[in-house]
C-alpha positions as CSV (number, residue, x, y, z in Angstrom):
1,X,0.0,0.0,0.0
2,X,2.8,2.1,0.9
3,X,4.4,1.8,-2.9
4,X,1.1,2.9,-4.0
5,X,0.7,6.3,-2.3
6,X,4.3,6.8,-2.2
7,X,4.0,6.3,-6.5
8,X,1.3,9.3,-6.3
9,X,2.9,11.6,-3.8
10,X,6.0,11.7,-5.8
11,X,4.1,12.6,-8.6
12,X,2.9,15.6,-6.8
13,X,5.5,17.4,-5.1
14,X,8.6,19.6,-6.3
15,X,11.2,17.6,-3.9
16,X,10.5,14.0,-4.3
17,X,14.0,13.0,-2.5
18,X,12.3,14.3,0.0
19,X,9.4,12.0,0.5
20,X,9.0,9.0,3.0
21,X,6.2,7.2,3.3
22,X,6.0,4.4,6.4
23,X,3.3,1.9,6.6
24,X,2.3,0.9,9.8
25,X,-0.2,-2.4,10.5
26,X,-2.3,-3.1,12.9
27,X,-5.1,-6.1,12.9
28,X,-7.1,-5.6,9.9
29,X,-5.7,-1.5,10.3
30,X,-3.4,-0.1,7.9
31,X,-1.8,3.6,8.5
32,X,0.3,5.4,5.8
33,X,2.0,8.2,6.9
34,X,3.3,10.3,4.6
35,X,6.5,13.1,5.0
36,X,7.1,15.3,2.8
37,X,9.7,18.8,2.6
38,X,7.5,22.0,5.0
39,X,7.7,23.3,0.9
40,X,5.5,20.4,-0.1
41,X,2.7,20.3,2.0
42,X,-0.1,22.2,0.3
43,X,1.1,20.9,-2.5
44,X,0.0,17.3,-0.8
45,X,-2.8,18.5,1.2
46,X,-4.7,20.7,-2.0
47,X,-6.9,23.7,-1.6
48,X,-9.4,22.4,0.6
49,X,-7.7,18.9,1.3
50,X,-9.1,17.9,-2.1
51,X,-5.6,16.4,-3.4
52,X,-5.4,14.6,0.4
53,X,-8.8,13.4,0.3
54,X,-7.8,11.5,-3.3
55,X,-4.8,10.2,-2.4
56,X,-6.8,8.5,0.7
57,X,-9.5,7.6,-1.8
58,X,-7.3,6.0,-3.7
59,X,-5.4,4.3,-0.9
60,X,-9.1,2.6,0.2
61,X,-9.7,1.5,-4.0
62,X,-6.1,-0.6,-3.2
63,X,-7.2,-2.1,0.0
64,X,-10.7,-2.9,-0.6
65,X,-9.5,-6.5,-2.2
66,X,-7.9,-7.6,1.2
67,X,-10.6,-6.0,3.3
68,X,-8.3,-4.3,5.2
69,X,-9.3,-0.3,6.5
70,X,-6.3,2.2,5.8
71,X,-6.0,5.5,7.1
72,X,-3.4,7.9,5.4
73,X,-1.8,10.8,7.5
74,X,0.3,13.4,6.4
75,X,3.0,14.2,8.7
């Protein structure tokens, strides 16, 4: 999952050295957490959270198969 969102993020942002993305697991839970450069973060985030809110929406599209929940957090 981690590859997924990390493939999109990188996509986004004007530093993508700069971005880590960590996947942690829990039970049936899985939490992305996304860093990015202080430059970056509206960028990731979007007017509004729209861009945010995709990313997430695609992150639940990838997870649906193993019905697993993921949560994605930008940090």
């Amino acid at each position: 999952m981690s590859e997924l969102v990390r493939s999109v993020v990188v996509r986004i942002v004007q530093y993508p050295e700069m971005v880590n993305v960590t996947e942690v697991e829990k039970d049936d839970t899985i939490t992305v957490e996304i860093r990015v450069a202080p430059d970056d973060m509206g960028r990731v985030i979007g007017k509004g959270g729209r861009v945010i809110n995709a990313i997430r929406t695609i992150a639940k599209a990838g997870a649906y198969q193993d019905n697993t929940k993921v949560f994605v957090e930008v940090i």
